[in-house]
C-alpha positions in Angstrom: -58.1 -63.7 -54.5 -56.3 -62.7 -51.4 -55.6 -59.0 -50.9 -52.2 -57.2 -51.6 -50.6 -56.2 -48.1 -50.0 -52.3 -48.1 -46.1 -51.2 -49.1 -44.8 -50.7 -45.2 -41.9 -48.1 -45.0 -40.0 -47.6 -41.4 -38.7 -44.8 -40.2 -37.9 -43.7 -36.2 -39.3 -40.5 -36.5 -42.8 -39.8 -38.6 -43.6 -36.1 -38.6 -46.8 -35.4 -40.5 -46.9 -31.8 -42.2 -43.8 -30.7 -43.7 -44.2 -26.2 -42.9 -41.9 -24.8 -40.8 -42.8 -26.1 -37.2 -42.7 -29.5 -39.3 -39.4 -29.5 -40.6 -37.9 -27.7 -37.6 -39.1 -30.2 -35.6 -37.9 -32.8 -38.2 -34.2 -31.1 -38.0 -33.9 -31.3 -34.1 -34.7 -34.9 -33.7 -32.7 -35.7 -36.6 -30.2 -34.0 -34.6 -30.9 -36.0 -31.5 -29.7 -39.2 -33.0 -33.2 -40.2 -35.0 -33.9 -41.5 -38.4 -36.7 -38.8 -39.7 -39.6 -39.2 -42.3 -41.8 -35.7 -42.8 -44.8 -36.8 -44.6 -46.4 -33.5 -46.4 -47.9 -33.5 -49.9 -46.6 -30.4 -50.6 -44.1 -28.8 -48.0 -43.7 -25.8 -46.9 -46.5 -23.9 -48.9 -49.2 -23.1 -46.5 -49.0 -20.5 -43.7 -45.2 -20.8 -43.8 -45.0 -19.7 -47.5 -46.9 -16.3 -46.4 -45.5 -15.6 -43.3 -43.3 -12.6 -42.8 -41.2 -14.2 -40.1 -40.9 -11.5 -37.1 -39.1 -13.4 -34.0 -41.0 -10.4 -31.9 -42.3 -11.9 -28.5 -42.1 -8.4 -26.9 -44.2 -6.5 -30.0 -46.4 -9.4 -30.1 -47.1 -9.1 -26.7 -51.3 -9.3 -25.8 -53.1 -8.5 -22.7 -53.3 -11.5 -20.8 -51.4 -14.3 -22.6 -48.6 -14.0 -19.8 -47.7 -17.9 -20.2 -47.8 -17.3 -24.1 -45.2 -14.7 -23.3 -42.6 -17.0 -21.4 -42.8 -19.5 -24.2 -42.7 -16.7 -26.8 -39.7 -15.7 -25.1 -37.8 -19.0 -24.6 -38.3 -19.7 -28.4 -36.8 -16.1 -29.3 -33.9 -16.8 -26.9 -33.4 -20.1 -28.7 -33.2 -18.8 -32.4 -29.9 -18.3 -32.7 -28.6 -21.6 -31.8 -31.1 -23.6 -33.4 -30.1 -21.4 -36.9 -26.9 -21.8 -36.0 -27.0 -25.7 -36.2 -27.7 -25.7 -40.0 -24.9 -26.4 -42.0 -23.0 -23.1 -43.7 -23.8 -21.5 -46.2 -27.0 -22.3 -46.0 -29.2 -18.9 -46.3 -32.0 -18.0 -44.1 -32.3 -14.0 -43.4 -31.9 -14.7 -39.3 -31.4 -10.8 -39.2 -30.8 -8.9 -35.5 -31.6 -5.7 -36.5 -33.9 -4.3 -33.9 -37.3 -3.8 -34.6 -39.1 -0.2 -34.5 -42.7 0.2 -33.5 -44.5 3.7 -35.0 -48.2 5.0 -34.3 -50.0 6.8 -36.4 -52.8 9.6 -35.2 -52.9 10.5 -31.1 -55.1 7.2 -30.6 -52.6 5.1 -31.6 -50.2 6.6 -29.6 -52.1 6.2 -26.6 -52.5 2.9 -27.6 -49.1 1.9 -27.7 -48.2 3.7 -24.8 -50.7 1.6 -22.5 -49.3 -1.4 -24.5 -45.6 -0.7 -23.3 -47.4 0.1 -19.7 -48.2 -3.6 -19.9 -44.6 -4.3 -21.5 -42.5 -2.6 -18.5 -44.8 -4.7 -16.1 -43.4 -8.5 -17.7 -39.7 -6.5 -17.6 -39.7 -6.5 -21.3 -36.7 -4.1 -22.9 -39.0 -1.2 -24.8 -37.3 2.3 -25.4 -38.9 5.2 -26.0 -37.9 7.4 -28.7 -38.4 10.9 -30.5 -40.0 11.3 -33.6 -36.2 12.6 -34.5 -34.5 9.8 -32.7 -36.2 7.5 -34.9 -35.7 9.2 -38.2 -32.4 9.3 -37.4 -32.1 5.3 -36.9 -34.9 5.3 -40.1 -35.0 8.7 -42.7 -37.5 7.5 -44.4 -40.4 7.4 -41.8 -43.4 9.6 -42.7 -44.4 13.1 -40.9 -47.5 11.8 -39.2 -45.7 9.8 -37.0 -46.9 10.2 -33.3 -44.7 7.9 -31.5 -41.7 5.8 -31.3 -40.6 3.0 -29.9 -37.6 0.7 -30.2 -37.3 -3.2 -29.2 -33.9 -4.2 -29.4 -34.7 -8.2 -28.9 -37.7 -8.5 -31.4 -35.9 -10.1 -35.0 -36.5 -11.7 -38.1 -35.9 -14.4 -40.3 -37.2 -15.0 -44.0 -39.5 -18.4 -43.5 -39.3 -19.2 -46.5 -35.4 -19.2 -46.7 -35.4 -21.1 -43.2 -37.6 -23.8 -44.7 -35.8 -24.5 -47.6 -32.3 -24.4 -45.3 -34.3 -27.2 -43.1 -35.2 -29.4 -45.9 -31.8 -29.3 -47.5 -30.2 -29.8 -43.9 -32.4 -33.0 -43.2 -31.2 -34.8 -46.7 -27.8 -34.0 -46.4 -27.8 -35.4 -42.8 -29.8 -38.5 -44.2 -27.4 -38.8 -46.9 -24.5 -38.2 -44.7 -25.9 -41.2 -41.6 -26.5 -43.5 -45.0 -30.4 -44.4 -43.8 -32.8 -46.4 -46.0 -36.1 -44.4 -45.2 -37.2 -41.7 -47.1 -36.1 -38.0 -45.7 -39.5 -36.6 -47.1 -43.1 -38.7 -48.5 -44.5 -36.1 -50.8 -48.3 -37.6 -49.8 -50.7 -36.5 -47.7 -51.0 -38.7 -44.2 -55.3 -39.8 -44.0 -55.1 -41.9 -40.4 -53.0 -42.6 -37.3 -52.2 -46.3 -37.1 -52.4 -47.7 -33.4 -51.1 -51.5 -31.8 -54.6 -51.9 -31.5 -56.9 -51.1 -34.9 -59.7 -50.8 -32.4 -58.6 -48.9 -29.5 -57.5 -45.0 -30.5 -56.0 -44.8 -27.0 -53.6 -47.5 -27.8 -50.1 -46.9 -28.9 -49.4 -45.1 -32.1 -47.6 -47.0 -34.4 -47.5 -45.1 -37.8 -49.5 -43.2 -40.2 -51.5 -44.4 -43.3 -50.9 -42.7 -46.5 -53.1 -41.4 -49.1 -52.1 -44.0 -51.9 -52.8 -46.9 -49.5 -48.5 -47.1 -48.2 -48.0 -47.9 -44.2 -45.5 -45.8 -42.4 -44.3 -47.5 -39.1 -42.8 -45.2 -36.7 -41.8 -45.6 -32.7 -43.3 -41.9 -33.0 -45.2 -40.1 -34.9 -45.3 -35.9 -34.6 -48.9 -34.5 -36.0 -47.8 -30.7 -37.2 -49.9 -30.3 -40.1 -51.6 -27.3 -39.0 -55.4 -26.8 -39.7 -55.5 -30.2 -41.4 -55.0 -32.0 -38.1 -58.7 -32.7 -36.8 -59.3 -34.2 -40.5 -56.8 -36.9 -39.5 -58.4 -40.0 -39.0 -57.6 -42.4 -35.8 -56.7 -39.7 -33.7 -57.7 -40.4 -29.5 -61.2 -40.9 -29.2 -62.6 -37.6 -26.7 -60.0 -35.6 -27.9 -60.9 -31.8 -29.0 -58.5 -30.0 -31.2 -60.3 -26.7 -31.7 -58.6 -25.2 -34.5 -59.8 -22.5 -36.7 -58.7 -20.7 -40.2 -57.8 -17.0 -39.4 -57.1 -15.5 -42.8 -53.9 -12.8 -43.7 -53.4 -11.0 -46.5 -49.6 -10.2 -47.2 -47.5 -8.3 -49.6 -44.3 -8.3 -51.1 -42.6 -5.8 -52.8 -39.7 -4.3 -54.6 -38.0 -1.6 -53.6 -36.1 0.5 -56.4 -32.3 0.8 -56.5 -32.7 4.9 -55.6 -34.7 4.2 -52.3 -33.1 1.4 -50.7 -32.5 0.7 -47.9 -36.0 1.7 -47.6 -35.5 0.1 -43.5 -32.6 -1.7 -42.2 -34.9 -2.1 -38.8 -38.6 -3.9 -39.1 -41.1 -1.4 -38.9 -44.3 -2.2 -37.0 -47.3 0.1 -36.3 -50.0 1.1 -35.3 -52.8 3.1 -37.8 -56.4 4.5 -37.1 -56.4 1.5 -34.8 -55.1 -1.1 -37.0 -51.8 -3.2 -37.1 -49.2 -3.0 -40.2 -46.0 -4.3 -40.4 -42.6 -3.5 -43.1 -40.3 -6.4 -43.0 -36.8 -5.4 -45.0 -35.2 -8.7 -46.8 -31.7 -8.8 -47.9 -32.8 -9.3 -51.4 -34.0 -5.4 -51.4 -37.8 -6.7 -51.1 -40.0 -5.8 -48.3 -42.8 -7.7 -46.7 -46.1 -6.0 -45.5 -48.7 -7.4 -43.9 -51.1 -8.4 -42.6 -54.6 -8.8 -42.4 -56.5 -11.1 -40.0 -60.0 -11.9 -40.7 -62.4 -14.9 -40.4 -64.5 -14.8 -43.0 -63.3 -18.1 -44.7 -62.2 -16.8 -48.1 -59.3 -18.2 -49.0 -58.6 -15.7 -52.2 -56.7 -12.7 -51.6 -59.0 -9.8 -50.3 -58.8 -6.2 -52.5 -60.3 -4.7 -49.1 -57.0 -6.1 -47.3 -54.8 -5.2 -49.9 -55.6 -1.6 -49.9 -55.5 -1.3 -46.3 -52.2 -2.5 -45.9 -50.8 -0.5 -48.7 -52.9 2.6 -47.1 -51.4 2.1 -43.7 -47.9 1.0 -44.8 -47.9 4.6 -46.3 -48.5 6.0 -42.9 -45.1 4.7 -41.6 -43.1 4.7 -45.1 -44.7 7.3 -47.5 -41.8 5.9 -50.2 -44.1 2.8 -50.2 -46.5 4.1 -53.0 -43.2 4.3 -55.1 -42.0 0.4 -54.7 -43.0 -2.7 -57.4 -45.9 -4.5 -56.1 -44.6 -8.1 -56.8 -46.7 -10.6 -54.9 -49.8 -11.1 -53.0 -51.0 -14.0 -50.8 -53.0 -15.0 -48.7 -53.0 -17.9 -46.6 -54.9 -19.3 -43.4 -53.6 -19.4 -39.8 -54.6 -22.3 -37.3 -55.7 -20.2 -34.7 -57.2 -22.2 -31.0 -59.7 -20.0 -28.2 -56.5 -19.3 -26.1 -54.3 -18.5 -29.2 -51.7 -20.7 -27.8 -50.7 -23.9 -29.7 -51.5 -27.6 -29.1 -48.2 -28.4 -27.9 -47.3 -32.4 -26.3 -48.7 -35.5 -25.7 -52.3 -36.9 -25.5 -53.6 -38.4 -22.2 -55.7 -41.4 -22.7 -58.7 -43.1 -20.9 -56.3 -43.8 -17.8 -55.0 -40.6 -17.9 -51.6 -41.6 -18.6 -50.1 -40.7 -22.2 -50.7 -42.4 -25.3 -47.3 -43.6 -26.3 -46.4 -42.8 -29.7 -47.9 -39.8 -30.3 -47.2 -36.3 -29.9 -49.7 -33.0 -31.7 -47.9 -29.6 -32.5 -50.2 -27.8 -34.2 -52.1 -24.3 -33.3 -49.7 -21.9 -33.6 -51.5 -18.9 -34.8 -49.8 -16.3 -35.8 -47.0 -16.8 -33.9 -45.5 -19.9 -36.1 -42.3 -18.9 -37.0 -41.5 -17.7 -34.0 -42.3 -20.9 -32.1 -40.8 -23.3 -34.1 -37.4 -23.2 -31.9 -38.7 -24.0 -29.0 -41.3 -26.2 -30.2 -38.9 -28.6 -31.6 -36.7 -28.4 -28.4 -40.1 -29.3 -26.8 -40.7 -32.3 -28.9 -37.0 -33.2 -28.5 -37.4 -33.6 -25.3 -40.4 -35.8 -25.2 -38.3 -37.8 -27.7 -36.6 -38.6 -25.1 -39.0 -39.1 -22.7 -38.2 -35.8 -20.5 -41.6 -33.5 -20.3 -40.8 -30.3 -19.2 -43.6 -29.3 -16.6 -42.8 -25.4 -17.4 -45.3 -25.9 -20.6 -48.0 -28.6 -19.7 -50.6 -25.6 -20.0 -50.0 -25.5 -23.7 -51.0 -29.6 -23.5 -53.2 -30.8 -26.8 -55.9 -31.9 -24.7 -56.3 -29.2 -22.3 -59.7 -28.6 -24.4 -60.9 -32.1 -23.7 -62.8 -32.5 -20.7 -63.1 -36.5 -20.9 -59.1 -36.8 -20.7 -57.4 -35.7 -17.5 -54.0 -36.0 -17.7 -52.4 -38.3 -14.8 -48.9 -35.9 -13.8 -47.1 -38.7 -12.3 -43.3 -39.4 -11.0 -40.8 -39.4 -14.2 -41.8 -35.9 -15.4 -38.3 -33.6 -15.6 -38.6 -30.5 -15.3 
């Protein structure tokens, strides 16, 4: 008895793992003209479904991640267009309120104040305040406050909101261009599929799903986050050194007598240790969060009550607010904290066609998604921008040198 050939679907566009870099990438080549297929089992529901979504390249800032920085920043300048390219009335809590950054006992102070040392030096807008300055701009900050700063250019949006805005966008515009592939496969991807079943450098032509179905694609996007290395039929030599870097968040009610509790985010810094308050327009706040590597996946009681503790610190009116929700959910952190970003050289050190990784993102996710998908746009299209070949996929890969040849735009 012969054996049944495998369903085939077709598609221009596969992009494998539907969170938010996913479907934001999804949403700008479907702008560029493509017929899109995001392939995710369940979408939007890992580290997207956690994340608090601060567009903050300038609190984020870390000593010595100075070409994390300029990509940080090129996303954050691109936020507004990219949200503005949804269709309207779609909702998505892109707030511009500025975002206010509080320490805690003299340490943190100190602490902050070398921090927006480092700040000034990258030109970065940070204005100091006085502890009455700021609770004019905020009442309801606590008396042990040391210090205050405020960063006009650091945002927010609500990541959940955004990703359900992207999903609805990509159907309708499927719906609207009248294309026969499917907008979303709700499966997971197990294997690249390549011109050449024997040859992981050759040409990427799809993706093999879980129940057996073929996906044919002229390109294929990896995004699905720490489950990348698990994919089979990636490029033989190629290192993708992700890791799981746990956070505990929070979401909370605030009561009709205390709000707004913030109109501005409110990050910190107590007895050493970062804490966040992000306001939604639902009159809930977000706090978090927790990093740790200790690969439990639950939510930690340890995290919990630090959070809560330090939140306190910045917002005593905390303690009085409805503890709704607690999560906690795994970030795909890399050794430079900077995404895999790009193509894939192969053994000739010229890039695989067909394939582009964006996974890595840390904790800066969200944030990146905008320029990440402009990114991959452009790579779409067969213009690499040279400005972000250091965030490269296989700059971990010592066997693969990519060739920079002629053709490159910059």
């Amino acid at each position: 008895m012969s054996a049944v050939a495998p369903e085939i679907l077709t598609t221009e566009v596969a992009v494998i793992g539907g969170g938010i870099i996913g479907l934001g990438i999804a949403w700008e080549a479907q702008r560029a003209g493509h017929t899109v297929t995001v392939i995710d089992p369940a979408p939007a529901t890992g580290a997207t479904f956690a994340a608090a979504g601060m567009l903050a390249p300038v609190s984020e800032l870390h000593y010595q991640e100075d070409a994390l920085l300029q990509l940080t920043l090129a996303s954050a300048a691109r936020w507004p267009e990219f949200v503005g390219s949804l269709p309207d009335g779609l909702p998505t809590g892109f707030n511009t309120s500025p975002t206010l950054v509080l320490g805690g006992d003299p340490a943190d102070r100190q602490a902050l104040s070398d921090l927006r040392d480092v700040q000034l030096l990258h030109g970065l807008d940070v204005s100091q305040l006085s502890i009455r300055e700021a609770r004019a701009l905020e009442p309801m900050i606590g008396p042990q406050i040391s210090c205050a700063y405020k960063v006009e250019a650091d945002h927010q949006v609500d990541p959940r909101a955004m990703a359900a805005a992207l999903r609805a966008a990509l159907v309708a515009s499927a719906r609207v261009r009248g294309t026969s592939a499917a907008s979303f496969i709700e499966q997971s991807a197990t294997s690249l599929l390549h011109e050449d079943p024997n040859d992981t450098h050759s040409r990427v032509t799809g993706v093999l799903l879980a129940d057996g179905r073929e996906v044919h694609a002229r390109e294929v996007i990896v995004a699905n986050a720490l489950g990348t290395p698990a994919l089979a039929g990636l490029p033989d030599g190629l290192n993708l050194p992700i890791r799981p870097v746990y956070g505990d968040i929070l979401r909370l009610r605030v009561p009709e007598q205390l709000r707004p509790l913030t109109t501005a985010t409110i990050r910190g810094m107590v007895r050493g240790l970062p804490v966040y308050i992000v306001p939604r327009e639902d009159g809930t706040v977000v706090i978090g969060a927790t990093s740790r590597e200790d690969h439990n996946a639950g939510v930690s009681a340890g995290g919990v009550h630090q959070l809560l503790r330090d939140a306190q610190v910045l917002l005593p009116a905390v303690a009085e607010l409805e503890l709704l929700e607690c999560t906690a959910r795994a970030r795909p952190g890399t050794p430079d904290n900077a995404p895999l970003l790009g193509r894939v050289a192969g053994a000739d050190g010229k890039d695989i066609p067909g394939l582009i990784i964006a996974t890595g993102f840390f904790r800066h996710g969200v944030l990146l998604t905008a320029i990440a998908a402009n990114i991959v746009r452009q790579l779409l299209g067969n213009i690499t921008d040279l400005a972000w070949e250091d965030f490269r996929p296989d700059r971990f890969s010592p066997t693969l040198h990519p060739a920079h040849t002629a053709g490159h735009t910059t």
